[in-house]
C-alpha positions, 0 to 999 in steps of 0.5 A: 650903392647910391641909387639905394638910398635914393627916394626917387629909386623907392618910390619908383619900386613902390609904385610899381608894386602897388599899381597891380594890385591897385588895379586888381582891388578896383576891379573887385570893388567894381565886381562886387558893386561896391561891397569891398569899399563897403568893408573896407570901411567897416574893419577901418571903423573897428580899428578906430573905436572897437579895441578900445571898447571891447577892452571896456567891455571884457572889465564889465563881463569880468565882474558880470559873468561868474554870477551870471553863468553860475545862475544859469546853471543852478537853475538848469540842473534845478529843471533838468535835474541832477544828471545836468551835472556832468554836462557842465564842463561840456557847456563851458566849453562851448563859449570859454578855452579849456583853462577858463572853462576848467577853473569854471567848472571847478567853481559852479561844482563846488557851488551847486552843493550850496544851491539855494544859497548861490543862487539867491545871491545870484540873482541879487548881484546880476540885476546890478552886475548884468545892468553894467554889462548890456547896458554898456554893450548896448551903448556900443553896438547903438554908437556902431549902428548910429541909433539913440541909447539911452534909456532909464535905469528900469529899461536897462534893467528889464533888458538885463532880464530879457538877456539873461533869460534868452542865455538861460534858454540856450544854455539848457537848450544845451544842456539838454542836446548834450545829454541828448548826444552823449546817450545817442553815442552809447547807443550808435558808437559804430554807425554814427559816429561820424555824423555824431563828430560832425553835428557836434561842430555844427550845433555850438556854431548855430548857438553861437550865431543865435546869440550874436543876431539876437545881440545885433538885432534885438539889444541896439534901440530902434536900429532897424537893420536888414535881416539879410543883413544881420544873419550873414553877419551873426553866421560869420561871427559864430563861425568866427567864435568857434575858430578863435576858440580853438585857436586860444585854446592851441595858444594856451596849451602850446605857446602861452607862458602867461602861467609864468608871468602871471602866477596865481592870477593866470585864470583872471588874466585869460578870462579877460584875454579871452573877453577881449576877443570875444567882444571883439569880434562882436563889433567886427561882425556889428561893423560888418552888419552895418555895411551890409546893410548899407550895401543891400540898401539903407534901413538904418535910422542914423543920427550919426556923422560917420567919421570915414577912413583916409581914401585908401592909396597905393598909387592913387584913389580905390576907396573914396571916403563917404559922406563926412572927413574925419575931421567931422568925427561927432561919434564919441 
């Protein structure tokens, strides 16, 4: 009984625990010439600054969203038409779980009666409400990638307009492609559902990684990263979008007691849950972006001191830190 309590007798169990699978990390890194180091320090990166400002973030998209979305919408059924109407639950769906979209949806229908209205004070509170948003997003994804950002109060804004005119494009290219599905399955219910099921996985996966290359490569200042770089990324992160999202709405509908808790300010609360995730994983995939780009060969103009993880040890040296100790943190 009182070897246990020995900590030579641990430290003996732990070392000889974590010796193999030191060895097999090492060969690994060895395998992929460094690319497992390389996200190492990516996912240590994140784990430091990203939950801290991804929660930032989902405050910002709290008040910037709703007009935003409400906006697009408008202006879709105005080009579209009204048959548009019915695809709107089908295009929430597509980037929020099913109570988000649904309490949504049941807001932008009762708006759309009200359309000149709305959509005038729509685009008189997004110049303010999106400016906040990428603006702060921008600095983010700049401090991830180690580029300069700031700009004057005009830049932010066209960027604003440039971000809510390429959403604005998805999101009726969307509109379009879903009544285009739901026609196609009237017409070939029998021979091609199947490829009908399958493509419309695929298609809010491709959207989805749309949206995050464009994030990654266009919002950041001057971050001239690999395109090799940021499409494997945006890939992951849309594939990683879409599983969250089904994962939240499982959560939502079998374990979640939030309802309970939180009463008539459930919907605020899941909206910003699921801002939360969401940003988060922007900034892992920026992380992961910055890494491979690294890894494939640096075309990164950095202006930062990167702070770098503690060498990771099981029994001794896997990861070795680059460049600066964390002592040397100049990334605020």
């Amino acid at each position: 009984m009182k070897r246990l309590f020995d900590r030579t007798f641990w430290k003996y169990l732990w070392l000889s625990i974590s010796r193999p699978v030191e060895r097999m990390l090492v060969r690994l890194n060895n395998m992929t010439d460094g690319l497992l180091g390389e996200l190492f320090h990516a996912i240590y990166r994140f784990t430091k600054y990203g939950p801290h400002e991804a929660a930032a973030l989902s405050y910002y998209a709290l008040f910037s969203l709703f007009p935003l979305i409400l906006l697009i919408i408008v202006l879709g059924v105005s080009i579209v038409g009204d048959s548009a109407r019915t695809q709107v639950g089908d295009v929430l769906a597509l980037f929020f779980p099913g109570e988000t979209a649904a309490v949504l949806q049941d807001g932008i229908t009762l708006a759309l009666d009200e359309r000149g209205s709305v959509s005038l004070f729509a685009a008189i509170t997004l110049v303010w409400s999106s400016s906040s948003l990428f603006g702060n997003l921008e600095a983010v994804l700049g401090r991830t990638f180690g580029v300069p950002t700031g700009r004057k109060i005009y830049e932010r804004r066209l960027i604003g307009v440039f971000m809510i005119s390429t959403f604005i494009i998805f999101l009726v290219a969307s509109l379009i492609t879903n009544l285009l599905f739901s026609f196609l399955n009237l017409l070939f219910l029998n021979q091609f559902n199947t490829w009908l099921r399958m493509a419309s996985l695929f298609i809010p996966t491709a959207f989805n990684a749309a949206i995050f290359a464009m994030l990654y490569g266009f919002l950041p200042r001057r971050a001239r990263l690999r395109w090799d770089a940021i499409l494997p990324s945006a890939l992951l992160g849309g594939l990683a979008f879409e599983l969250a999202k089904r994962v939240f709405v499982y959560y939502l509908s079998n374990v979640s007691t939030l309802n309970y808790v939180y009463g008539s300010v459930t919907t605020v609360v899941v909206f910003m849950l699921w801002a939360y995730y969401t940003f988060s994983l922007v900034l892992i995939g920026a992380e992961i972006c910055v890494a491979l780009n690294e890894w494939l060969g640096p075309q990164l103009t950095s202006i930062r001191e990167e702070s770098q993880p503690p060498t990771l040890m099981l029994s001794g040296q896997i990861f070795p830190p680059r460049l600066n100790p964390p002592d040397q943190d100049t990334r605020s």
